[in-house]
C-alpha positions in Angstrom: 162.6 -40.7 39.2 162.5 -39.6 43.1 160.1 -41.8 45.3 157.7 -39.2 45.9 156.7 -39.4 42.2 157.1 -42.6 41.5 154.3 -42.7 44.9 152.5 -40.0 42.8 152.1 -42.6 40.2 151.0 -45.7 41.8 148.0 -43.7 43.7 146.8 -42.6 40.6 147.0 -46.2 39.0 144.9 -47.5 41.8 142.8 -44.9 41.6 142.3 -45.8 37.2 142.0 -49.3 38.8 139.1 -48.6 41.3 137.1 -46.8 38.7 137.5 -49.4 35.9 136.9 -52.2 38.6 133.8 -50.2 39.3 132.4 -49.7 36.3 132.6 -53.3 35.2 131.3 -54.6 38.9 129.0 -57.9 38.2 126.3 -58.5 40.0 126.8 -59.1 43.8 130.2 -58.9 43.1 130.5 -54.8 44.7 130.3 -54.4 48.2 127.5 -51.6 47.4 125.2 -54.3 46.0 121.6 -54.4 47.4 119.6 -57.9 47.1 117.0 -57.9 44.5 114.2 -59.8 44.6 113.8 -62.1 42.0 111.3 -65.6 40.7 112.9 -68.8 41.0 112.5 -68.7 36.9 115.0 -66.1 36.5 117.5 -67.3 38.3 120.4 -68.2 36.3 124.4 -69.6 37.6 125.6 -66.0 38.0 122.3 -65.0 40.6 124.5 -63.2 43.8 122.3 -61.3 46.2 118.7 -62.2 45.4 115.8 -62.5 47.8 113.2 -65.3 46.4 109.8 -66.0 48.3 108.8 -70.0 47.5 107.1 -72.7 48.6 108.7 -75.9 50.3 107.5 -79.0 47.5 109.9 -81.6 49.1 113.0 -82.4 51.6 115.4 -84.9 51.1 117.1 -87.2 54.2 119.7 -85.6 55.9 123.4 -86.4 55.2 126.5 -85.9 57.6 129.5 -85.1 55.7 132.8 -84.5 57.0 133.9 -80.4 55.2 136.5 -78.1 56.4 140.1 -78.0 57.2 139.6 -79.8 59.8 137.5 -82.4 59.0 134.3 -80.9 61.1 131.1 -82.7 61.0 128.1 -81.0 59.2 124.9 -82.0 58.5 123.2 -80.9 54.7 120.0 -81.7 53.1 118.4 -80.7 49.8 114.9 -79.2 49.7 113.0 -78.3 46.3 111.2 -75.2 46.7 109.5 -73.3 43.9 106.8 -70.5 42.5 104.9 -70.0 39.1 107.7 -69.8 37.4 110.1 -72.8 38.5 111.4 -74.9 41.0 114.8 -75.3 42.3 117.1 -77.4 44.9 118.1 -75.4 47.8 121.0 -76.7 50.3 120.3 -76.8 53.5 123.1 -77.0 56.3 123.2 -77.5 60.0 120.7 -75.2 61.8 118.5 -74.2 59.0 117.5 -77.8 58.3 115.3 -77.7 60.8 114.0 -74.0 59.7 112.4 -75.8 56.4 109.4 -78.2 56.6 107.8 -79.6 53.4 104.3 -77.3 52.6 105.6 -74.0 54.5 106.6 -70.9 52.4 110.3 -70.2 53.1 111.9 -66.5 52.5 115.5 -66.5 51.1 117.1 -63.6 51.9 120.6 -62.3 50.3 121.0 -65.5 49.0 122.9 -66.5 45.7 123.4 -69.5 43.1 126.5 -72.2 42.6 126.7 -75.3 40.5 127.3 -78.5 42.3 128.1 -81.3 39.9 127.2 -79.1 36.9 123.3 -78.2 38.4 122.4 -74.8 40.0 121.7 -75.4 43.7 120.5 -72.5 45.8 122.4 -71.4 48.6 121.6 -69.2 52.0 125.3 -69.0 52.7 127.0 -67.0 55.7 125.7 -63.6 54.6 122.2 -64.8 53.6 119.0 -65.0 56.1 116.2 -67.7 55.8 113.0 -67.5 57.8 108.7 -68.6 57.5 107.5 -66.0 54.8 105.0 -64.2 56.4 102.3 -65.0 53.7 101.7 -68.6 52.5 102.0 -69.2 48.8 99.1 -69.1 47.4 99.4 -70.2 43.8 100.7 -73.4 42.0 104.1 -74.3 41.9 105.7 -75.2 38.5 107.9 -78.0 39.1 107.9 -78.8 35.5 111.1 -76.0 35.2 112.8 -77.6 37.3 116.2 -75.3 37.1 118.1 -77.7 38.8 117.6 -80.8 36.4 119.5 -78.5 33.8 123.0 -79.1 33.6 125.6 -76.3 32.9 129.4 -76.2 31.6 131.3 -75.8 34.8 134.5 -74.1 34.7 137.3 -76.4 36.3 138.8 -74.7 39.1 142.6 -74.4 39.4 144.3 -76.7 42.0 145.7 -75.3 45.0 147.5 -77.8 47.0 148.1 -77.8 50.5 152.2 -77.9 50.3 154.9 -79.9 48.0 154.4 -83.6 47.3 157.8 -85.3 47.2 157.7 -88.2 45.3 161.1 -89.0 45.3 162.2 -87.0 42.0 163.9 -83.7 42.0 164.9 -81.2 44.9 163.4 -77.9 44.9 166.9 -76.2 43.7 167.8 -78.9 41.0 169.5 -82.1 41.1 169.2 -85.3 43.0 168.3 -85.3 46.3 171.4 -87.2 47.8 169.3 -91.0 49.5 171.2 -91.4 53.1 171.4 -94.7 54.2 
């Protein structure tokens, strides 16, 4: 087969790859995806790009944790917010801890769902905007579904080292590493 087919080929497998990748695009998972706005009731472990209006119930202290490559400082602090329909945990880092105060109605915006420790937390994230709502919350909060106190079955993650361990057993190519002494 010459090159110019066998190129022929490969641009229409990627392009039978971008469709089928298309049609099975899960939420917030496309680039196209517009946030939806949503209850804290239906959220669920697979939420990406929802909008949720709620009230502030509660704050917890803040922690400073050392996260990153390099080992950067950062500050993070739960809050429990909630509607009608439910109440959830969401993680606060940095500059938005002082956005949230406990009483104020909070608007979430592109934000999305993850499971720390096996619990859904809600997340603002890099992409995500949080600001005062621009009405107060009238209504009474439910914090009897809490969504947060349920716990999920968390996939494990694969391990991804940061380089080879040698602990002393065999070189890369086989054999014995020769000891010098």
């Amino acid at each position: 087969m010459t090159k110019t087919l066998k190129c022929c080929f490969n641009v229409i497998a990627l392009l039978n790859m971008r469709k089928v990748l298309n049609s099975l695009a899960i939420e917030g998972f496309s680039g196209n995806k517009q946030p939806v706005d949503v209850k804290v009731g239906e959220l669920t472990p697979a939420s990406r790009a929802v909008n949720v209006t709620a009230k502030v119930i509660s704050k917890s202290e803040i922690r400073n944790i050392a996260t990153g490559r390099d080992g950067a400082p950062h500050k993070v602090c739960d809050a429990l917010i909630g509607d009608e329909t439910g109440c959830v945990y969401l993680t606060l880092w940095d500059d938005n801890i002082e956005k949230v105060h406990e009483g104020e109605t909070i608007s979430i915006g592109n934000g999305y769902v993850s499971l720390f420790r096996g619990n859904m937390r809600l997340n603002v994230g890099r992409y995500g905007t949080l600001e005062t709502a621009k009405e107060a919350f009238a209504g009474e909060v439910n914090t009897e579904n809490n969504l947060s106190t349920k716990v999920y079955e968390q996939p494990r993650r694969p391990f991804r080292g940061r380089g080879r361990r040698d602990f002393g057993g065999r070189e890369r190519r086989g054999g014995y590493r020769q000891k010098r002494y």
